[in-house]
C-alpha positions in Angstrom: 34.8 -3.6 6.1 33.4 -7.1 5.4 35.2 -8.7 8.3 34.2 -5.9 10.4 30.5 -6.8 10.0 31.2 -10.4 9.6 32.7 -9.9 13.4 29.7 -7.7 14.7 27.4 -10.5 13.1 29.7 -13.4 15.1 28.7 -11.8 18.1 25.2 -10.6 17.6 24.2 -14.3 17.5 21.6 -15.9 15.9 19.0 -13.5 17.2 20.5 -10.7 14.3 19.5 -13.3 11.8 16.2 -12.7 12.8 16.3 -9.5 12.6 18.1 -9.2 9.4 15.5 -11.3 7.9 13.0 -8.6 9.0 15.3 -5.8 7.8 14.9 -7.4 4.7 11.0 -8.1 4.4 10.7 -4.6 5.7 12.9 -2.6 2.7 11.0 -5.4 0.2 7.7 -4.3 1.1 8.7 -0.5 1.1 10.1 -1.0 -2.6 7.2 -2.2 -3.4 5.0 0.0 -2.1 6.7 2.7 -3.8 6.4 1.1 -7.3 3.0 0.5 -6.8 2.0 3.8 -6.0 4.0 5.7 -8.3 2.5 8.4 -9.8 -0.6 6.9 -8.7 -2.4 11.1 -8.1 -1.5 12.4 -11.1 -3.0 9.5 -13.7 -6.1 9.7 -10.8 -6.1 13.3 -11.8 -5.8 13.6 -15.5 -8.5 10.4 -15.6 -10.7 12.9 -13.3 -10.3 15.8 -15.7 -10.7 13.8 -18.8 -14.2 12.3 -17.4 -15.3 15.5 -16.2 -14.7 17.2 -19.6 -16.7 14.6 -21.7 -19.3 14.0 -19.0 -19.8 18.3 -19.2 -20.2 17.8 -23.4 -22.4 14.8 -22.6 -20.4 12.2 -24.2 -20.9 9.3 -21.8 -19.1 6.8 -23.9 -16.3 8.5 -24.6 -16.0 8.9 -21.0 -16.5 5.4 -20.3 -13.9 4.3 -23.0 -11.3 6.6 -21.5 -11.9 4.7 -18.2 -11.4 1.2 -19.8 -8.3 2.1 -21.3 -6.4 3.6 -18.2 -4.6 2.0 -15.6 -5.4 4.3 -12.5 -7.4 2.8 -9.8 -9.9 5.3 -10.1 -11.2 4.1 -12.9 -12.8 1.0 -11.4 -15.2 3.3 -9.2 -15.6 5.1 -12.3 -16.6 2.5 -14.1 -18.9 0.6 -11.8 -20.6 4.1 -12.0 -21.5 3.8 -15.6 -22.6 0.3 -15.2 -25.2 1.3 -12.8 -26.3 4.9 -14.3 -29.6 4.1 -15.9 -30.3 1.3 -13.6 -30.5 2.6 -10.3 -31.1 5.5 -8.4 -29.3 8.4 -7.5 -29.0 7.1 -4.1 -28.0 3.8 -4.7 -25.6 4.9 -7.7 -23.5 6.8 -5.2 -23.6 3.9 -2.7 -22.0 1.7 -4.9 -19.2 4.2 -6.5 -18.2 4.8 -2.8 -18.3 0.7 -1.8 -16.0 0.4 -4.8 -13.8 3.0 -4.1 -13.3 1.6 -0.5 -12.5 -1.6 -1.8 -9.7 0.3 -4.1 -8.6 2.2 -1.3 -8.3 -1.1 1.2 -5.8 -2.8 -2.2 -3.4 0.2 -2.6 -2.3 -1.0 0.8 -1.2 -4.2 -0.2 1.4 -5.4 2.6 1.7 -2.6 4.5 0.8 -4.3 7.4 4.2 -5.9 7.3 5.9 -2.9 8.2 4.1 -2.2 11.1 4.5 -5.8 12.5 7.9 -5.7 11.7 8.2 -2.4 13.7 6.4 -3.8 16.8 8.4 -6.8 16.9 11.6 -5.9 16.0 12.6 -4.1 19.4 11.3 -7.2 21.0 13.6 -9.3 19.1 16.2 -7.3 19.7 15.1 -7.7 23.9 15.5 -11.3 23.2 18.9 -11.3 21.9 19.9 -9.5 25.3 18.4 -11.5 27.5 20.4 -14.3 25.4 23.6 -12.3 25.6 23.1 -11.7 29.5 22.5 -15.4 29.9 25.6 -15.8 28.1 27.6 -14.1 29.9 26.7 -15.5 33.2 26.9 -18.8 32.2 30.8 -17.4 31.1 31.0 -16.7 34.3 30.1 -19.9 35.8 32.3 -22.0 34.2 35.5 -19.9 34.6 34.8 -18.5 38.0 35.5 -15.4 36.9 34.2 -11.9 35.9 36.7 -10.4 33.7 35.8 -8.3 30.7 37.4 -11.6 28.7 35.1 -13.9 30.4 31.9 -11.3 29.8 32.6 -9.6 27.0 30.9 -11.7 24.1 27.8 -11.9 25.8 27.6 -8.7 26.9 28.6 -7.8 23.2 25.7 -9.9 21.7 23.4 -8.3 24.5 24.1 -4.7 23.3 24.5 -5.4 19.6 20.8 -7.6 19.0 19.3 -4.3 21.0 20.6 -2.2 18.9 19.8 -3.3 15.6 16.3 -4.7 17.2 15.8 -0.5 17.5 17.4 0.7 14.3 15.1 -2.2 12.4 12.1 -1.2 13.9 12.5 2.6 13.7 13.3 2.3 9.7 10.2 -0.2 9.5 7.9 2.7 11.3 9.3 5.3 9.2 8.3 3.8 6.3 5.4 3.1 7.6 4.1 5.8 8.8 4.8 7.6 5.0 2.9 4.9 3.7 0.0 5.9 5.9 0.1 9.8 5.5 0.4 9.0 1.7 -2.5 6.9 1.3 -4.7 8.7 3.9 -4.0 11.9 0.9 -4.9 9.1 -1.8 -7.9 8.7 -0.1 -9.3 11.9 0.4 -8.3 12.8 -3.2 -10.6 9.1 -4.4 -13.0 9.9 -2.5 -13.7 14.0 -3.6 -13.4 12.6 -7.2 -16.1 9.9 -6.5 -18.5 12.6 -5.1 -17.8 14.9 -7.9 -18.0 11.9 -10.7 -21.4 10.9 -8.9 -22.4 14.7 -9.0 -22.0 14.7 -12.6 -23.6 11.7 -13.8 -26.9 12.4 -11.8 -26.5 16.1 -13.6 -26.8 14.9 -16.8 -30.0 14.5 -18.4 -31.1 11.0 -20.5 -30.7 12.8 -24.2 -27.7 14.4 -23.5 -25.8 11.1 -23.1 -24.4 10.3 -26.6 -24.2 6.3 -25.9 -22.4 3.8 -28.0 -23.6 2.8 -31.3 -25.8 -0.5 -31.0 -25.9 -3.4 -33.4 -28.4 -3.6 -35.7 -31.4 -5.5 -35.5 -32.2 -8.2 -37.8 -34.9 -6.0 -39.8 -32.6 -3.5 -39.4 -30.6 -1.8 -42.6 -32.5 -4.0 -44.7 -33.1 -2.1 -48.4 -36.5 -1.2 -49.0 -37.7 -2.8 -52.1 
């Protein structure tokens, strides 16, 4: 078996180099991109149903310390909402939740755009690599002033093989790719229906429902009354 693809590599030429190198980057990034958005809807979901249950009993802080301790993207929009509740208005509030869920929504895809180069280019590698193993072969055929299947064989063997893997590299890369895309577009959509509904809610509640976090103490504050 390993001779067998250490021959196809022989006469593939350098050009499969190439694109094993992009075979590789490609199923990296993939990998990756799978860790990384792991499970990434459901802790947006149960974040979304733990806000929305303290924000309906008016407990803003609890709410807000929920977001600080979770790992889900969604709680940075979240969070950027507190900061501004109180300080701006209802129109400005949402404008800001929304900037900073498109800026979590443009990091969750990360290196994707390697997989899409890498399935553009690949096929043209693989082109490449034929017009190499062509070459080849008529160069073969100049110096033995010949045209036997001996004389042409390895180039025409390199020709067919680089084209071949140049196709199979770039259709895995676009596969993957084009999950990747469906996937996050659903992300999306999901992000941004909890960001309306989040905003929703936190213009719904009014000032002394919030139950806010305990402030320190003045200094003439807690002092014992002689």
């Amino acid at each position: 078996m390993f001779s067998q693809v250490t021959t196809v590599l022989k006469a593939g030429g350098f050009t499969l180099l190439l694109l094993f190198a992009c075979s590789l980057l490609a199923v990296a990034v993939a990998i990756e991109r799978i860790i990384a958005l792991w499970n990434i809807q459901t802790h947006a979901r149960a974040l979304m149903d733990v806000v929305r249950r303290c924000l309906y009993r008016g407990a803003v802080a609890e709410a807000r310390a929920a977001c600080e301790r979770s790992r889900s993207p969604a709680a940075e929009f979240f969070l950027v909402g507190f900061e501004r509740r109180g300080r701006s208005s209802a129109e400005a509030l949402g404008a800001a939740v929304d900037r900073e869920r498109q800026r979590v929504a443009l990091s969750l895809r990360g290196p994707l755009w390697i997989l899409g180069t890498v399935g553009a280019t690949a096929p043209f590698i693989g082109l490449f690599g034929t017009v190499v193993g062509i070459m080849a072969a008529f160069e073969a055929i100049g110096r033995s002033k010949q045209a036997g299947i001996e004389v042409v064989g390895p180039g025409i063997a390199e020709a067919l093989i680089a084209t071949a893997v140049g196709i199979g590299v770039a259709v895995v890369a676009l596969v993957f790719f084009n999950y990747f895309q469906s996937r996050l577009a659903r992300i999306n959509v999901e992000m941004k229906l909890a960001a309306e509904e989040f905003v929703e809610l936190l213009r719904e509640l009014p000032p002394e429902a919030v139950r806010a976090e305990p402030t320190a103490p003045g200094p003439d504050e807690g002092k014992a009354v002689a």
